[in-house]
C-alpha positions in Angstrom: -28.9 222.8 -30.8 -27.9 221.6 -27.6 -24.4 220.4 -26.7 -24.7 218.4 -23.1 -20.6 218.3 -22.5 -21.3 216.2 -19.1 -22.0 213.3 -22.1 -19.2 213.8 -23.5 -16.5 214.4 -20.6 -16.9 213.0 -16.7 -17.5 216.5 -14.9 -19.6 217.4 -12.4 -20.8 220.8 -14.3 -22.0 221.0 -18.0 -22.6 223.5 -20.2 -25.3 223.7 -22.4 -25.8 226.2 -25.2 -28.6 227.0 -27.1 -28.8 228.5 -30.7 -31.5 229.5 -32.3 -32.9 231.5 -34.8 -36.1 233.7 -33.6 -37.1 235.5 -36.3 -37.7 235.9 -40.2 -35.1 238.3 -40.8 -32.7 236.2 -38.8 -33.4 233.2 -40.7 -33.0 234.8 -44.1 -29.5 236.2 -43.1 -28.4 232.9 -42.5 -29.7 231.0 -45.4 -27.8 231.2 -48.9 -29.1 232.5 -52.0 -29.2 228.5 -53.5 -31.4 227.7 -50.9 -33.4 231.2 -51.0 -34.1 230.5 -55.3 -34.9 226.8 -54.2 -37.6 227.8 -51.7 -38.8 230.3 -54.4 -38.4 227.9 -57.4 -41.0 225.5 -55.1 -43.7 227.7 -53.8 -42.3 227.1 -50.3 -43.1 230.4 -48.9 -43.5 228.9 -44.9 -40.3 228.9 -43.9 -41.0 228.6 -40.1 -38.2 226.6 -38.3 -36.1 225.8 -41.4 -32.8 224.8 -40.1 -30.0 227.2 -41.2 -27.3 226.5 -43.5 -24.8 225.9 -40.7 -27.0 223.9 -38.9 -25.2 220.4 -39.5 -22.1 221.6 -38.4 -23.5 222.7 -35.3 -25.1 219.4 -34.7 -21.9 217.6 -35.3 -20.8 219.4 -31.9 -24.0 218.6 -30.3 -25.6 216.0 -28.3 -29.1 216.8 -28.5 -30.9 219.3 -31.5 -33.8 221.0 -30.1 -37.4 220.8 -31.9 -40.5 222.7 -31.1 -43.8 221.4 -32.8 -46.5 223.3 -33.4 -50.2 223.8 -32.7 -52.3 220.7 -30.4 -52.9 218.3 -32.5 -51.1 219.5 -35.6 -48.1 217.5 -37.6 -45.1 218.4 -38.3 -44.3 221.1 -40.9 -41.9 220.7 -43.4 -39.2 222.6 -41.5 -39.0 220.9 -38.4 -39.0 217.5 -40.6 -36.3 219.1 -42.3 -34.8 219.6 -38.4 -35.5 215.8 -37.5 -33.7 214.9 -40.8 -30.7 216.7 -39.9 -30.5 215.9 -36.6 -30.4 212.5 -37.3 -27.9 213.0 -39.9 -25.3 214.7 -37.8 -25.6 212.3 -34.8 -27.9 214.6 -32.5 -30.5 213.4 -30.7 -33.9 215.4 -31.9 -35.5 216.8 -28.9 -39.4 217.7 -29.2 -41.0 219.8 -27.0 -44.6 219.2 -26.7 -47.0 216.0 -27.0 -47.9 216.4 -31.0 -48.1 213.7 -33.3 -44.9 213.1 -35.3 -46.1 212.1 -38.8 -45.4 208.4 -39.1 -46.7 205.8 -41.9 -46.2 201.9 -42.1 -42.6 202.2 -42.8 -41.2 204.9 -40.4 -43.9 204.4 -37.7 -44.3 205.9 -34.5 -42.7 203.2 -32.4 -39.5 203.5 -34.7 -39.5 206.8 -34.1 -40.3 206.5 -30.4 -36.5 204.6 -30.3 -34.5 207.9 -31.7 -36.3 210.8 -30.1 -36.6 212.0 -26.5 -39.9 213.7 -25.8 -40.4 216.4 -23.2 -44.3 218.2 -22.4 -44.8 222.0 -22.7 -45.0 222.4 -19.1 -41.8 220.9 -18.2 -39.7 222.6 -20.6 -38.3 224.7 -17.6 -37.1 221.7 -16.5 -35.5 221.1 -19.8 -31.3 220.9 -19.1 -32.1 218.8 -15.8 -33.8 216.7 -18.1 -31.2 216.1 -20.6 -28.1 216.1 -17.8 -30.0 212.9 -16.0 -29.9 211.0 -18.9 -27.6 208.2 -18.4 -24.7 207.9 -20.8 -25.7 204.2 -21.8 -29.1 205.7 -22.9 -27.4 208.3 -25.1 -25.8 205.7 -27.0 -28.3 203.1 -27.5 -30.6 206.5 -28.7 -28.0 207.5 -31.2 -27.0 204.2 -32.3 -30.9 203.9 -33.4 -30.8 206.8 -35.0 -28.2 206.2 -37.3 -29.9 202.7 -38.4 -32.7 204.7 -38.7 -31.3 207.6 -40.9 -28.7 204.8 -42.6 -32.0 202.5 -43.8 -34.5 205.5 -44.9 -33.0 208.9 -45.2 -29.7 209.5 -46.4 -30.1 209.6 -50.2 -32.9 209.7 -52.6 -32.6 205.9 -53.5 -33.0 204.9 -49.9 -36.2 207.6 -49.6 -37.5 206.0 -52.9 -37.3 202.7 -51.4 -38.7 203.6 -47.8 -42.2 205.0 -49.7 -42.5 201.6 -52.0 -41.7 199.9 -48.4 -44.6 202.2 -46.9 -47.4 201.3 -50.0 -46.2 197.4 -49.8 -47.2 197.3 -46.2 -50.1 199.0 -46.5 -51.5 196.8 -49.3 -50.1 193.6 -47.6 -47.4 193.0 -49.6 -43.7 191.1 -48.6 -40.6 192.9 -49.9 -38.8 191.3 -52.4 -35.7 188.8 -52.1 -33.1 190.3 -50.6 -30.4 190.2 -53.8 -28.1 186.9 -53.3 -24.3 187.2 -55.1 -24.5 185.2 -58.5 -21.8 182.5 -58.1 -18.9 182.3 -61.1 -17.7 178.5 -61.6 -13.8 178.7 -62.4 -14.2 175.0 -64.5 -17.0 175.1 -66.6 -18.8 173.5 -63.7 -18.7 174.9 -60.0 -17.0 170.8 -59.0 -13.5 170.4 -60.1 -13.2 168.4 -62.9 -10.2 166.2 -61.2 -10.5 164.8 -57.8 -7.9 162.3 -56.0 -9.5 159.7 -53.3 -8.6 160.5 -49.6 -7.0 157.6 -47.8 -8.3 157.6 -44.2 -4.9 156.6 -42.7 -3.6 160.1 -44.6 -5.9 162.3 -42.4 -4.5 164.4 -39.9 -7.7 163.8 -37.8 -7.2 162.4 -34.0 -10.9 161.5 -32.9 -12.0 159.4 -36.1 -12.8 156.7 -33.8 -15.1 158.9 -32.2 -18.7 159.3 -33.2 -19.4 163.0 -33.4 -22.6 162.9 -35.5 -24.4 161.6 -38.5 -22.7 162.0 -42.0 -25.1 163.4 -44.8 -27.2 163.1 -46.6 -27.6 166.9 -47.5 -30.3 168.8 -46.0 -30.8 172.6 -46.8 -32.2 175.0 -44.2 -35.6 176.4 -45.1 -36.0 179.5 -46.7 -38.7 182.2 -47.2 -40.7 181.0 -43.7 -41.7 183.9 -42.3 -43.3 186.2 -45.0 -45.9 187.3 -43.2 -45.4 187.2 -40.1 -41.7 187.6 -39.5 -39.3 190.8 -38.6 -38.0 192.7 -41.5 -39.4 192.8 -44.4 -42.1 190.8 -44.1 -46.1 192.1 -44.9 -46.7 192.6 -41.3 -50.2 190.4 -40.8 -48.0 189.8 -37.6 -44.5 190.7 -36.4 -43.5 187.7 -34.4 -40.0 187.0 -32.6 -38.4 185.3 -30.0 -35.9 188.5 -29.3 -37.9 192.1 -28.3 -37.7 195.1 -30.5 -35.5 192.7 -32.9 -37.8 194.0 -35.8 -36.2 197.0 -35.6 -32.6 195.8 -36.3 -33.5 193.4 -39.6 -33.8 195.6 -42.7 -36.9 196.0 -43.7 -36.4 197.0 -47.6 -35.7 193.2 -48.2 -37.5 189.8 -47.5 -34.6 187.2 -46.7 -34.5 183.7 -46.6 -33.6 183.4 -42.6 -32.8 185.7 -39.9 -30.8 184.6 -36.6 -33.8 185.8 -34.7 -36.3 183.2 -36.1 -38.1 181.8 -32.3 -37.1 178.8 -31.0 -39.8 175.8 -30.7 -41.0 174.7 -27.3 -39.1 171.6 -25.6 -42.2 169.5 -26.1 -42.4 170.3 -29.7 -40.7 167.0 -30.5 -42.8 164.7 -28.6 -46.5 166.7 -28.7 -47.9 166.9 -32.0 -48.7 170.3 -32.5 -49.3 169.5 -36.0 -48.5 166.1 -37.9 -44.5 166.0 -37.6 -41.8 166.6 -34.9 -41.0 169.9 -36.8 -37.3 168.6 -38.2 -36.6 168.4 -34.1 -33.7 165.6 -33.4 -34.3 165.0 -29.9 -31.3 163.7 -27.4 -32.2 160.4 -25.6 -30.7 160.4 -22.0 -29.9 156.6 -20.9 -28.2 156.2 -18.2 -24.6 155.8 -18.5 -25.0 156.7 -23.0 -24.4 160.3 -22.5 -22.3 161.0 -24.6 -23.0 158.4 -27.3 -26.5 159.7 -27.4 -25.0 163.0 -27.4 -23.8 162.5 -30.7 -26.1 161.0 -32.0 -28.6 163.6 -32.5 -28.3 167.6 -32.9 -30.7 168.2 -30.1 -31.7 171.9 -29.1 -34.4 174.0 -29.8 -34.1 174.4 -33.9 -34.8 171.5 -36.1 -31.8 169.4 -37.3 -29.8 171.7 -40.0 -26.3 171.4 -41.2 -23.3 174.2 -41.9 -21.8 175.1 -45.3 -17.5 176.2 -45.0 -16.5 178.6 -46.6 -12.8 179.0 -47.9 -10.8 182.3 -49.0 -7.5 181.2 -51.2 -5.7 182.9 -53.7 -2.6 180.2 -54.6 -1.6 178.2 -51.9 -3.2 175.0 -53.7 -1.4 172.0 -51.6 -1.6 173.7 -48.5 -5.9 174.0 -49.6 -5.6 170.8 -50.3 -4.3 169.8 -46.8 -7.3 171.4 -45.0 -9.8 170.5 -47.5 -8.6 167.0 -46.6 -9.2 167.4 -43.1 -12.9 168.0 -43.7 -13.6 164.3 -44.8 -16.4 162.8 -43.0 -17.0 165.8 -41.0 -20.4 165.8 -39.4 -23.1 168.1 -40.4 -21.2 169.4 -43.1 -23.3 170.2 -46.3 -20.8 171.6 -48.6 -17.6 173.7 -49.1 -17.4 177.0 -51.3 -13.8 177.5 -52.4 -13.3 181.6 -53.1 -10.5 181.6 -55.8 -9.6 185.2 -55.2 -6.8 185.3 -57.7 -7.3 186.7 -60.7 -5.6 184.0 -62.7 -7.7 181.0 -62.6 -6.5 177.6 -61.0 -4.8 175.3 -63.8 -7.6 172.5 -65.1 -5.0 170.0 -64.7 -5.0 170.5 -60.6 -6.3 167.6 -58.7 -8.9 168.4 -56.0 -9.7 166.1 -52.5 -12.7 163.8 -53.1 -14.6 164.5 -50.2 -17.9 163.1 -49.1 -19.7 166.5 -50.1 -18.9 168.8 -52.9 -16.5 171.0 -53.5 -17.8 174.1 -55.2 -15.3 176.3 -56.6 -16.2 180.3 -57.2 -14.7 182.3 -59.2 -13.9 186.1 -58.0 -14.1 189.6 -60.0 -11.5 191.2 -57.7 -8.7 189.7 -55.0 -10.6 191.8 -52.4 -10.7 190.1 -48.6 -14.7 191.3 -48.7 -15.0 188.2 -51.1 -15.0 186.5 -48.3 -18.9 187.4 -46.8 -20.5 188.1 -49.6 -24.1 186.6 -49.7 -23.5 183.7 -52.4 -26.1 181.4 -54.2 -24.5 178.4 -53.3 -25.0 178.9 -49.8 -27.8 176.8 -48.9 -27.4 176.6 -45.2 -28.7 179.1 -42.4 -24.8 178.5 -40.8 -21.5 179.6 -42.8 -17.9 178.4 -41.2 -15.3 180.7 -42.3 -12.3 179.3 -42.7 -8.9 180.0 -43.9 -6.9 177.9 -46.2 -4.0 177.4 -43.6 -6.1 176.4 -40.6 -6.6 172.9 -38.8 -9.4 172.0 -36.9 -9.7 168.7 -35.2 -13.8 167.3 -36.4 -14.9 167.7 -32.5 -13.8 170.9 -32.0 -15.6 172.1 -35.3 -18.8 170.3 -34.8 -18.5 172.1 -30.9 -18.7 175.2 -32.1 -21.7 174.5 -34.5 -23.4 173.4 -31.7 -23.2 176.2 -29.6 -23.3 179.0 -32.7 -26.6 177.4 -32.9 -27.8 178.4 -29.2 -26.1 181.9 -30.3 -27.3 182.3 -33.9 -27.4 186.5 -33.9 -23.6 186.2 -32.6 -20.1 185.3 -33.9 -19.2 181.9 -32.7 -15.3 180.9 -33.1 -12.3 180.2 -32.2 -9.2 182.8 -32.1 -10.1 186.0 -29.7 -8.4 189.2 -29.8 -9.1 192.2 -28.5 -9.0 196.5 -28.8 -7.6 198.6 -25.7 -6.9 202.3 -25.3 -4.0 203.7 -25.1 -4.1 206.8 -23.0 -0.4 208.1 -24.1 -1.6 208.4 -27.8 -5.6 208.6 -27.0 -6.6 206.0 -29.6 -7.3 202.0 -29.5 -4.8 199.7 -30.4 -5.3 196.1 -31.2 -4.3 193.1 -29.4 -3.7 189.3 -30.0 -1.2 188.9 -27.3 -3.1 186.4 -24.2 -5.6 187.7 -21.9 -8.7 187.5 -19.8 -11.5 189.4 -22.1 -11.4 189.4 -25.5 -13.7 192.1 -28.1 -13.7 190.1 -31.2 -13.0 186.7 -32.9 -10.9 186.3 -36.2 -13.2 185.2 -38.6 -10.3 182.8 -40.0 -12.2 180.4 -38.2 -15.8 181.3 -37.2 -19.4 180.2 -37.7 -21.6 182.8 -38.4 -25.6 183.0 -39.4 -26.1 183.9 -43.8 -28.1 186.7 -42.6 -24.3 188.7 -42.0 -23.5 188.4 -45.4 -26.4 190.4 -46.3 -25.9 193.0 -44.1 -22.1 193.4 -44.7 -22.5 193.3 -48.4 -26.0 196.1 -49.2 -26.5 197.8 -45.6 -22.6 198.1 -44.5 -21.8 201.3 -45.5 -19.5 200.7 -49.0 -16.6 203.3 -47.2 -15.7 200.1 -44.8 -15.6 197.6 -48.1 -13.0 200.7 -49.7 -11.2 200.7 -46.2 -11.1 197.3 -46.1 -9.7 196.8 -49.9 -7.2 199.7 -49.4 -5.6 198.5 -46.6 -5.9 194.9 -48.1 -6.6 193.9 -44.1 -9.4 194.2 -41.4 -12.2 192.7 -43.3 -12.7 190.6 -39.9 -12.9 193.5 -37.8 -15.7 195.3 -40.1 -17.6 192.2 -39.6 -16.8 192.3 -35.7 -17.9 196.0 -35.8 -21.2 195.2 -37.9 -22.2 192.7 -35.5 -21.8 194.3 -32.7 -23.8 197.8 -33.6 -26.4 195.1 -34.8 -27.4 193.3 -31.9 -24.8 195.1 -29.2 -23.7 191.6 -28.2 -20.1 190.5 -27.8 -18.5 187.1 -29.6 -18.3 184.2 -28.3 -15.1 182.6 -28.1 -15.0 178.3 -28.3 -12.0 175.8 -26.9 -8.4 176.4 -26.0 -7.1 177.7 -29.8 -5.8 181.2 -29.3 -3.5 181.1 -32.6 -3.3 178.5 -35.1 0.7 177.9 -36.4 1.5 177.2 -40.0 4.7 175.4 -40.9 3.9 175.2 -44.3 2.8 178.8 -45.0 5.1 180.8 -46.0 4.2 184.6 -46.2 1.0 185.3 -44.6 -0.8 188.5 -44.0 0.2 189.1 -40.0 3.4 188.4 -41.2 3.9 191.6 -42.5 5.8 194.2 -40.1 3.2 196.7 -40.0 0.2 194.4 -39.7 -0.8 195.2 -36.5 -0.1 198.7 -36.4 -2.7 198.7 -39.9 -5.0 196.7 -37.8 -5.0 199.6 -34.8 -5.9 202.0 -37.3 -8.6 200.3 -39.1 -10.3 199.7 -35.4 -9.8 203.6 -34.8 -10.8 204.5 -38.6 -14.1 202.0 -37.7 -14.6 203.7 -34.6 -14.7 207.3 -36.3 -17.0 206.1 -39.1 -19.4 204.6 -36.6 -19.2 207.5 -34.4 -18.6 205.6 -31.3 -17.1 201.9 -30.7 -19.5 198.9 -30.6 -17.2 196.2 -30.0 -18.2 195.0 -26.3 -15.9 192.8 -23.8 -16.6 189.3 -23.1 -14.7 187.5 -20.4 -15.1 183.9 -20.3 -14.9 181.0 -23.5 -17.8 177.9 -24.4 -16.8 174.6 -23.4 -18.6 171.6 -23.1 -21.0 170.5 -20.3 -18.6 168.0 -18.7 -15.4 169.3 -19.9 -13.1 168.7 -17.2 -15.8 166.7 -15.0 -14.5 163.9 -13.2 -17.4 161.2 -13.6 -17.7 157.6 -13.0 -16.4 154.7 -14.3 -19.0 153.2 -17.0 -20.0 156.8 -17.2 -20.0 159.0 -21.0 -18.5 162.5 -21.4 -19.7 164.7 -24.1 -16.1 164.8 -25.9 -12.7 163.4 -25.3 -10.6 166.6 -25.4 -13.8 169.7 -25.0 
């Protein structure tokens, strides 16, 4: 094991110490008599470069765990596999000394493999600690942060082993992965639709810009699902791996097949107006007339994906007329396919209620638990490739919400929305602390209000490690953060952070959440607790906010902006 310490602290001398064990006695001082009647018990009588006992302690310390193969041409035995296991385990980067071929099949192959390990000849290995100290720190992270995908998806217990050989056979034969499991949906009514519903009067709306065309209303349109296979990243058979984002196979789970990924590649420009095949491919071209800008805007999605819409998605526990108020506010939103209502109290809403007639439906779900992680699990309902997140207490005006759509779908691996906060350190205490207060970057956006790709819900709900979920429902807080944190050791990309809105003030409320006195200081130590777990911070800095095109453009007279107020 090899602990680099110029990695670790900014000096200009390191120290690096090596242990090892060199012989046969040595190793069976250090190995206990469980592991001694195991070996036995299994006819394992090569024990040559078995890691000892204390061997994961020692990698915890260490930046780099040192393994030398064996003959030309030979693969690994079982105890330097045992040594790449471990390393990988404890967060140290496996170092291999010599050019042999690591034993790879079609689910841990050697270009995943290539990712987590740092390879260095025979005849160098006198150059071995310059080697390691030149590495640039960046480097060290990215390495490390594969490896724990790597270990996190196909090593650490038996059930993900067991599932990493039937990934291994599927490929080999051809075969997609199954569905990745979607959450079955519990109606509260006997049917998911309220059974009462009052008519909106448009007068009643809160709205400011219903004058304004902002896009086509209905009808629905669900995004395609199951497209890629074959062909795409993940879990998919493999004929081909094709995506628009390099090495992006890498960071979809491959044990599932899902319906959609944010990294699906984009169609060319021309796609709409050269038949490639028979149809424009679902494209909704923008026309550009002179002096119709931003009519023609409007009418039409434009971009490089086919036209799709968003579904919202609503966390409440018993706040029903203030729900009400924001339900209300989504009639006649543009693009909008349908709303999921979470009911996270326990005690179901009474049948008598009257619910906003809306001009899509209202779905209302049922929840086992009041736990905030109801709020990203991967539904049945959901239909569309886009999910706004919204709380029950928040008011968007209809062009700022379709404005963020719009650019979430230029940004479809990322978290698209509207408050930003941020995480500093504090060097008194030496630990992070969380911020809302108004600055110039920002780390993270409140999913209170934030469009985000269905993939996410996945991930958070069966790859997230289950210890977040627990953190999350102990301290009854932070579920936005995990989600902040799991995006950004996905695709090491920061949010992206739309319009003026900073906070959104609730007359009506009441008690909220960040009401409570110690909400923030619970907020500093979930980003501290994440931090630990992760073994390093992902969050990354972003220091500038989406607006559109000719936002504050002074144009012509006769001339179109794209919005009134964005």
């Amino acid at each position: 094991m090899l602990d680099n310490d110029s990695h670790k602290k900014n000096e200009s001398t390191s120290f690096i110490s090596i242990s090892i064990n060199k012989n046969s006695n040595e190793l069976e001082s250090c190995w206990s008599n469980k592991y001694k009647e195991f070996l036995s018990r299994n006819s394992l009588s090569d024990t040559d470069w078995f890691p000892c006992e204390d061997s994961s302690s020692l990698l915890r310390k260490s930046t780099f765990g040192l393994i030398m193969t064996g003959a030309k041409n030979s693969y690994l035995s079982l105890g330097l596999r045992i040594q790449l296991i471990n390393c990988l385990a404890n967060g140290a980067i496996p170092v291999f000394i010599g050019n042999n071929d690591i034993y790879s099949d079609e689910a841990i192959n050697s270009e995943l493999l290539s990712k987590v390990i740092i390879r260095v000849p025979r005849p160098r290995v006198e150059e071995l600690p310059a080697l390691l100290q030149s590495l640039p720190e960046a480097h060290i992270v990215e390495i490390r942060r594969q490896g724990q995908i790597l270990f996190q998806r196909y090593l650490k217990d038996k059930s993900s082993q067991l599932t990493t050989l039937l990934l291994a056979v599927s490929r080999r034969l051809g075969f997609p992965q199954p569905p990745a499991p979607q959450w079955s949906s519990l109606p509260v009514y006997k049917e998911f639709q309220p059974p009462k519903q009052y008519p909106i009067h448009k007068e009643n709306n809160f709205q400011v810009d219903l004058d304004d065309f902002l896009g086509p209303i209905g009808p629905q349109q669900s995004s395609l699902s199951y497209q890629s296979n074959y062909t795409g990243p993940g879990g998919s058979a493999r004929l081909a791996s094709v995506s628009f984002y390099g090495g992006i196979s890498d960071v979809v789970n491959p044990l599932w097949l899902f319906p959609s990924t944010p990294w699906e590649p984009p169609l060319p420009s021309d796609a709409a107006f050269v038949p490639y095949g028979s149809t424009n491919h679902g494209l909704r071209p923008i026309n550009h007339t002179i002096n119709l800008a931003g009519y023609e805007f409007n009418m039409n999605l434009g971009g490089m994906y086919p036209y799709e819409q968003f579904t919202i998605v609503v966390l409440t526990y018993d706040r029903f007329n203030l729900l009400c108020q924001t339900l209300e506010s989504f009639l006649n939103l543009p693009y909008l396919h349908s709303i999921l209502v979470v009911w996270n109290n326990p005690v179901p809403p009474n049948p008598d209620l009257s619910w906003p007639q809306l001009h899509v439906p209202i779905k209302v779900i049922r929840s086992q638990n009041n736990s905030l992680n109801n709020r990203f699990l991967p539904y049945d309902l959901i239909e569309t490739d886009a999910i706004l997140s919204i709380d029950d207490d928040i008011q968007l005006r209809h062009d700022e919400i379709v404005f963020g759509f719009r650019v979430w779908r230029e940004h479809r691996d990322q978290l698209v929305g509207f408050p930003a906060r941020a995480h500093f350190w504090n060097g008194s205490d030496s630990s992070w602390f969380y911020n809302s207060d108004y600055m110039c970057e920002f780390s993270m956006i409140l999913t209170g209000a934030a469009f985000f790709h269905k993939y996410y819900t996945f991930a958070y709900t069966w790859e997230m490690s289950p210890d977040i979920r627990n953190m999350v429902n102990n301290y009854f807080n932070c579920e936005d953060i995990a989600m902040n944190f799991l995006l950004a050791h996905i695709t090491r990309k920061p949010p992206i952070k739309v319009t003026l809105h900073w906070s959104f003030d609730c007359v009506y409320c009441g008690s909220t959440l960040h009401d409570r006195s110690d909400h923030y200081a619970a907020r500093s130590r979930c980003i501290n607790w994440l931090t630990s777990h992760y073994g390093y911070n992902p969050l990354m800095y972003s220091q500038y906010r989406a607006d559109s095109v000719l936002f504050k453009t002074r144009i012509p007279l006769g001339k179109q902006k794209c919005y009134k107020y964005i």
